[in-house]
C-alpha positions as CSV (number, residue, x, y, z in Angstrom):
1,X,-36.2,-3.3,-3.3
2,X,-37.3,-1.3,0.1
3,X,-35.1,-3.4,3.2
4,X,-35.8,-2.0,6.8
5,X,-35.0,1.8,7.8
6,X,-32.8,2.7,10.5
7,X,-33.5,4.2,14.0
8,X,-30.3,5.0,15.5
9,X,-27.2,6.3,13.4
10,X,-23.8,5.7,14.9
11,X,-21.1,7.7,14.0
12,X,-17.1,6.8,13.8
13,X,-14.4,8.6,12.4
14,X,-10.1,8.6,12.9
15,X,-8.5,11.9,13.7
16,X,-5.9,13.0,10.8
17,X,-3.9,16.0,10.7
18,X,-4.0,16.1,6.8
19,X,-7.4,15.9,6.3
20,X,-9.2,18.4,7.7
21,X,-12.5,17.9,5.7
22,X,-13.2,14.9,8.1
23,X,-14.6,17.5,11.2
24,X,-16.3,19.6,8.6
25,X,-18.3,16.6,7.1
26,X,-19.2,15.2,10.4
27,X,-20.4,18.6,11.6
28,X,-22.3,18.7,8.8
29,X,-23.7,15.1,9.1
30,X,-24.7,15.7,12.6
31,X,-26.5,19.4,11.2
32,X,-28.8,16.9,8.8
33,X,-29.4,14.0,10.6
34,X,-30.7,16.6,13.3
35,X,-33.0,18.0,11.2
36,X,-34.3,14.9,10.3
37,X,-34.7,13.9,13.8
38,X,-32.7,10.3,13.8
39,X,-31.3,9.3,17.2
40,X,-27.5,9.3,16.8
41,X,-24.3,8.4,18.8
42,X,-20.6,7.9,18.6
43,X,-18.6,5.3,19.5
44,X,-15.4,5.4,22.0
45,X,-12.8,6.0,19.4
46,X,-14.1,8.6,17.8
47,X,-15.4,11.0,21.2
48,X,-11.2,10.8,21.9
49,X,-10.6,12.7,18.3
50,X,-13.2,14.8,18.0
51,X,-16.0,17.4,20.1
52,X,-19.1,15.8,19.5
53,X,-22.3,16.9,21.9
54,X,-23.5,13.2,21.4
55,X,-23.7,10.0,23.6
56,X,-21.3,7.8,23.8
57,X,-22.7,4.1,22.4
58,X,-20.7,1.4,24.3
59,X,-20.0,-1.9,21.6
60,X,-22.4,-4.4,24.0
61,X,-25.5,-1.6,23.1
62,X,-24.7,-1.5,19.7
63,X,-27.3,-3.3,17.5
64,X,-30.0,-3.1,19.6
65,X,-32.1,-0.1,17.9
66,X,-31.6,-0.6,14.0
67,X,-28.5,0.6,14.4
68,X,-26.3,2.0,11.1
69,X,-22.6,2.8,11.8
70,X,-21.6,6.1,8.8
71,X,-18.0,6.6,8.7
72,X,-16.8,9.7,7.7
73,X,-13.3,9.5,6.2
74,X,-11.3,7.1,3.6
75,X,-11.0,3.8,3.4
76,X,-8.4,3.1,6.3
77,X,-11.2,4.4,8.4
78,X,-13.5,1.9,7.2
79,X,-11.3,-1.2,7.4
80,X,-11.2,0.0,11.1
81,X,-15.2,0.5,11.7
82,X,-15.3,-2.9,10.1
83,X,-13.4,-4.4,12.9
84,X,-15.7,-3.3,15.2
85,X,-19.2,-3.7,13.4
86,X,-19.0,-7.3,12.6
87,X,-18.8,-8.5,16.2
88,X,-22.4,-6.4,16.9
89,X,-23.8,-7.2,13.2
90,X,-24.3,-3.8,12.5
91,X,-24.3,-2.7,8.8
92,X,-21.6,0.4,7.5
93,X,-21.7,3.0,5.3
94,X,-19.0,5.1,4.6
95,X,-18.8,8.9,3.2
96,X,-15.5,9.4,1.2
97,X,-12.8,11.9,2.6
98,X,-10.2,9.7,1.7
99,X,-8.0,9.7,-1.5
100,X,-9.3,6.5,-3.7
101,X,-12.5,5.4,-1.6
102,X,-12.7,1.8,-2.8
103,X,-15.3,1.3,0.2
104,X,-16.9,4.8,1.2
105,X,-18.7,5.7,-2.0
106,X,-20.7,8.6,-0.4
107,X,-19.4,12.0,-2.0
108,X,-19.5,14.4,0.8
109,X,-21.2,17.1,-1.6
110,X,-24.3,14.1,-1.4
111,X,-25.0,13.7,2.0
112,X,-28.4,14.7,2.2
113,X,-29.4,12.9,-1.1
114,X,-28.2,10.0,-0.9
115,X,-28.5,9.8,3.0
116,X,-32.0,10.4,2.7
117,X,-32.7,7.2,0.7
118,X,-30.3,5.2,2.6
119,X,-32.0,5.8,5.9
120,X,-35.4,5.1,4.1
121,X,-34.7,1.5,3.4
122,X,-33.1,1.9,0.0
123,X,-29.5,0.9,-0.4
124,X,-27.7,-2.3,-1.6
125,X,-26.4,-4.5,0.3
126,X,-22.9,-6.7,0.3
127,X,-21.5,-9.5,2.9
128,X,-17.6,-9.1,2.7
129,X,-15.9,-11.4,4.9
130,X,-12.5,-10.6,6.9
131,X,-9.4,-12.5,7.6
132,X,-8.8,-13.8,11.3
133,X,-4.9,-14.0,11.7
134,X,-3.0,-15.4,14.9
135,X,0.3,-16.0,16.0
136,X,0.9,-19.1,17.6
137,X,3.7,-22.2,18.4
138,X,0.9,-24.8,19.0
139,X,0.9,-24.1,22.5
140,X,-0.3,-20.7,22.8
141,X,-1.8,-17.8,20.7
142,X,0.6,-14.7,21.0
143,X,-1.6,-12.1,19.2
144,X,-4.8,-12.2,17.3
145,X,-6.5,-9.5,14.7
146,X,-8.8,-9.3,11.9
147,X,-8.5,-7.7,8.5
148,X,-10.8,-6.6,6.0
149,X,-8.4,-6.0,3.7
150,X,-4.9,-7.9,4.1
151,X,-2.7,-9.9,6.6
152,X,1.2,-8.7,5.5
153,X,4.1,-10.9,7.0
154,X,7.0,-8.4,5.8
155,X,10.7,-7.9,7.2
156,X,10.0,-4.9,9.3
157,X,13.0,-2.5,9.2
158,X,15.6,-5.2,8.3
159,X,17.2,-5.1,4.7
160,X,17.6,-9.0,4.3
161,X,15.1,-11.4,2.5
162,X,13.2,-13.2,5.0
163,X,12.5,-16.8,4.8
164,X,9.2,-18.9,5.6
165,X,6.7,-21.9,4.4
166,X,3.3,-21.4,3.7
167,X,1.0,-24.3,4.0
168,X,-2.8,-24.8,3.0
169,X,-4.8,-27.1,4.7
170,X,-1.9,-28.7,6.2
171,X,-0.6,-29.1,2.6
172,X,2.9,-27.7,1.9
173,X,2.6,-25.5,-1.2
174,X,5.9,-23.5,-1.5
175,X,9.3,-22.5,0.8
176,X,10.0,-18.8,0.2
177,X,13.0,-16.1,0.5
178,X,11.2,-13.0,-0.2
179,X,10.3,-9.2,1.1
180,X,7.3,-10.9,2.7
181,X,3.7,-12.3,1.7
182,X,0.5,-10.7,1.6
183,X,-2.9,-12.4,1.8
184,X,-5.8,-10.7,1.2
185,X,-9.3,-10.8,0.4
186,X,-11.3,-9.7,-2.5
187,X,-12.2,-6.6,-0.8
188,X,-8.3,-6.0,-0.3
189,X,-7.4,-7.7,-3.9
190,X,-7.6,-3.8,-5.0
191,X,-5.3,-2.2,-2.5
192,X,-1.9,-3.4,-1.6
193,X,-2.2,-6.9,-3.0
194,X,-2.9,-4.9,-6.6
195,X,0.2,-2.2,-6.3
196,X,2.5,-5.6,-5.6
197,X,1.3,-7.4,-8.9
198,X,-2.1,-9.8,-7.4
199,X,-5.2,-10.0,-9.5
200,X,-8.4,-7.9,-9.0
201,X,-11.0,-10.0,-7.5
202,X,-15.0,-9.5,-7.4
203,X,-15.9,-9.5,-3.8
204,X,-18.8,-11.4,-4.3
205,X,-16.4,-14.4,-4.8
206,X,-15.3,-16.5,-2.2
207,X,-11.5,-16.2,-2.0
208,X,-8.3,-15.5,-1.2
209,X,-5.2,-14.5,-3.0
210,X,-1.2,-15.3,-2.0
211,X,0.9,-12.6,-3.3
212,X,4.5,-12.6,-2.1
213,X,6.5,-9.5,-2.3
214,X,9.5,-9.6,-4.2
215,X,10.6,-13.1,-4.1
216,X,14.1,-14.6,-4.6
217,X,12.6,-17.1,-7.5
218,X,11.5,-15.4,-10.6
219,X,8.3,-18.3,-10.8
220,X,7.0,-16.9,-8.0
221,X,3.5,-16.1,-8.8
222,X,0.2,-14.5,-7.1
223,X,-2.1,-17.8,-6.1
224,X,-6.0,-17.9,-6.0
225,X,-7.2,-20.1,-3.4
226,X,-10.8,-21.2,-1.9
227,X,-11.9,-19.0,0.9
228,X,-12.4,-21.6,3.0
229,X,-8.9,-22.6,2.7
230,X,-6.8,-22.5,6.2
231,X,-3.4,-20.5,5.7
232,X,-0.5,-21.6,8.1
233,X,2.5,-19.4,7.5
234,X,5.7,-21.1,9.3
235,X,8.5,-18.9,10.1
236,X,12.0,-20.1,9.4
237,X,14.7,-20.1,12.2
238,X,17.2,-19.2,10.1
239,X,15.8,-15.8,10.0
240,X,18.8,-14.0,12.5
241,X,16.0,-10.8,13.1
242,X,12.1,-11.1,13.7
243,X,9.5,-9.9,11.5
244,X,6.6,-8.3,11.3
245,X,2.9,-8.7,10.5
246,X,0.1,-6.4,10.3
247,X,-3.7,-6.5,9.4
248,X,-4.7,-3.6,7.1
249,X,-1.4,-2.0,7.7
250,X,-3.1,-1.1,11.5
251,X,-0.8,-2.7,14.5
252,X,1.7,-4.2,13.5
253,X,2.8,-7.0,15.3
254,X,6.6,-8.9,15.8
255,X,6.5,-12.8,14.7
256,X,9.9,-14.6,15.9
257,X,12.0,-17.3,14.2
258,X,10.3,-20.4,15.0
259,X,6.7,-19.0,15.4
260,X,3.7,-20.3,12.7
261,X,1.3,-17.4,11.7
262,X,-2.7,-19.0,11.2
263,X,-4.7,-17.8,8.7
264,X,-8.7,-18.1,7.8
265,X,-12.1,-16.6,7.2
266,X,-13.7,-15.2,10.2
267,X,-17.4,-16.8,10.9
268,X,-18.7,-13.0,10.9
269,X,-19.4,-11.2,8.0
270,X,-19.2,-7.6,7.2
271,X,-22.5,-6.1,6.1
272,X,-21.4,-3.3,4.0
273,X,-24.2,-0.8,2.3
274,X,-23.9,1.4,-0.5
275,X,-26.5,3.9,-2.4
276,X,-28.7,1.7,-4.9
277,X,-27.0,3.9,-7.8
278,X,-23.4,2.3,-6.8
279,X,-21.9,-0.3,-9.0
280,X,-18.7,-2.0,-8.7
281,X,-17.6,-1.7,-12.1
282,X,-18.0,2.2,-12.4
283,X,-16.1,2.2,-9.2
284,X,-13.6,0.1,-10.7
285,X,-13.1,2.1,-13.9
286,X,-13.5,5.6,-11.6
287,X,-10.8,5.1,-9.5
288,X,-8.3,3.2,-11.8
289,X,-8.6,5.3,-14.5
290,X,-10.2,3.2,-17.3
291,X,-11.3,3.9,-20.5
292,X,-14.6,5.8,-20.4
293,X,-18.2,4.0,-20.7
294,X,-18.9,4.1,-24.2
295,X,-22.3,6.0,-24.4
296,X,-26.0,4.4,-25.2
């Protein structure tokens, strides 16, 4: 099915010392899209890290001109662009110079192939949604963020088991002495959620999953709940040290004794694209290292 093309390409990309494929691929995106004569600009964050001869897009022009945001990098890069893209409804694609590259399925040896349909109107396209967390005490918001992948209330550099309530909807569900809690979303049910024992969730569904990190009672147990379901996370005062909270593991934040931690879906939603070959079961089996496709 042929959706609409793209006029303007916006690029974004995070500086990292041990990967040094991430300049060579954007240099060699820039090289192609060139020669193809697309319009193309980076964003803030990415003219800091790297020596670009291109424009500078501010985020209140973005959107305006068919605009596609390609990151170049892994997945942490992506969860970051994603931040960004859904408050200017631009869609993201994302070429893989990462490790596991759950979300940038571009290999960087395919650029021009699979660019070249892309940028012609044929991709698929997914609507992931993102977590809005806040710190509050019912009189005033502290800190706000959004995640793609996961919200993590953990115990910072502390060695003691910390202690909170989690409510849903206003309903109490469970009082917990643990590591800490992770919530995440389908999209994040395969990346820290998974290595601490939560289910792997289609992101086409519309959920949530509770996974707490090493808790003191052995029937403790990963919980599936509606995406629409609002997540208040109450801090204990008996905690004698504060914690910590972070969305996709970027800027972490400190939550004192006493403070509640809100949880929900934010109203935007990610428009991530892929090539019309991707599918998220091969990616699945790819990446996890599941048994081959049988042939035929």
């Amino acid at each position: 099915m042929t959706k609409h093309s793209f006029n303007r390409v916006i690029l974004y990309a995070r500086q990292h010392r041990a990967n040094q494929g991430v300049n060579e691929t954007l240099h060699r995106l820039v090289d192609y899209l060139k020669r193809q004569k697309i319009e193309m600009g980076i964003d803030q964050d990415t003219a800091l890290s790297f020596e670009l001869a291109l424009p500078i897009i501010p985020r209140d022009d973005m959107g305006k001109k068919a605009d596609l945001i390609i990151v170049v990098g892994g997945d942490g890069s992506l969860l970051s662009a994603a931040r960004m893209a859904i408050k200017v409804n631009v869609p993201v694609i994302g070429i893989n110079r990462g490790r596991l590259g759950f979300l940038t399925d571009i290999s960087p040896q395919d650029i021009e192939t699979q660019l070249a349909s892309v940028l012609a109107g044929e991709y698929t396209e997914e609507q992931r949604f993102l977590l809005q967390m806040r710190i509050h005490d019912n009189t005033q918001t502290y800190f706000q963020n959004d995640a793609l992948n996961d919200v993590v209330l953990s115990r910072g550099i502390e060695t003691h088991l910390i202690e909170f309530d989690i409510y849903i909807n206003q309903q109490f569900v469970s009082h917990y002495r643990s590591d800490g809690l992770i919530i995440a979303t389908p999209t994040g049910s395969t990346a820290y959620a998974l290595s601490a024992g939560g289910p792997i969730m289609h992101p086409g569904i519309n959920a949530m999953v509770v996974v707490p990190m090493f808790s003191h009672s052995l029937s403790s147990r990963p919980l599936v709940i509606d995406g629409q379901a609002k997540i208040d996370l109450r801090v204990s005062k008996k905690n004698d040290h504060q914690l910590q909270i972070s969305c996709d593991g970027h800027e972490s934040h400190t939550v004192k004794p006493g403070q509640h931690v809100a949880i929900e879906k934010t109203k935007e939603l990610l428009r991530l694209l892929h090539p019309t070959e991707y599918h998220y079961y091969d990616t699945l089996r790819i990446k996890l290292g599941w048994g081959f496709k049988p042939p035929g």
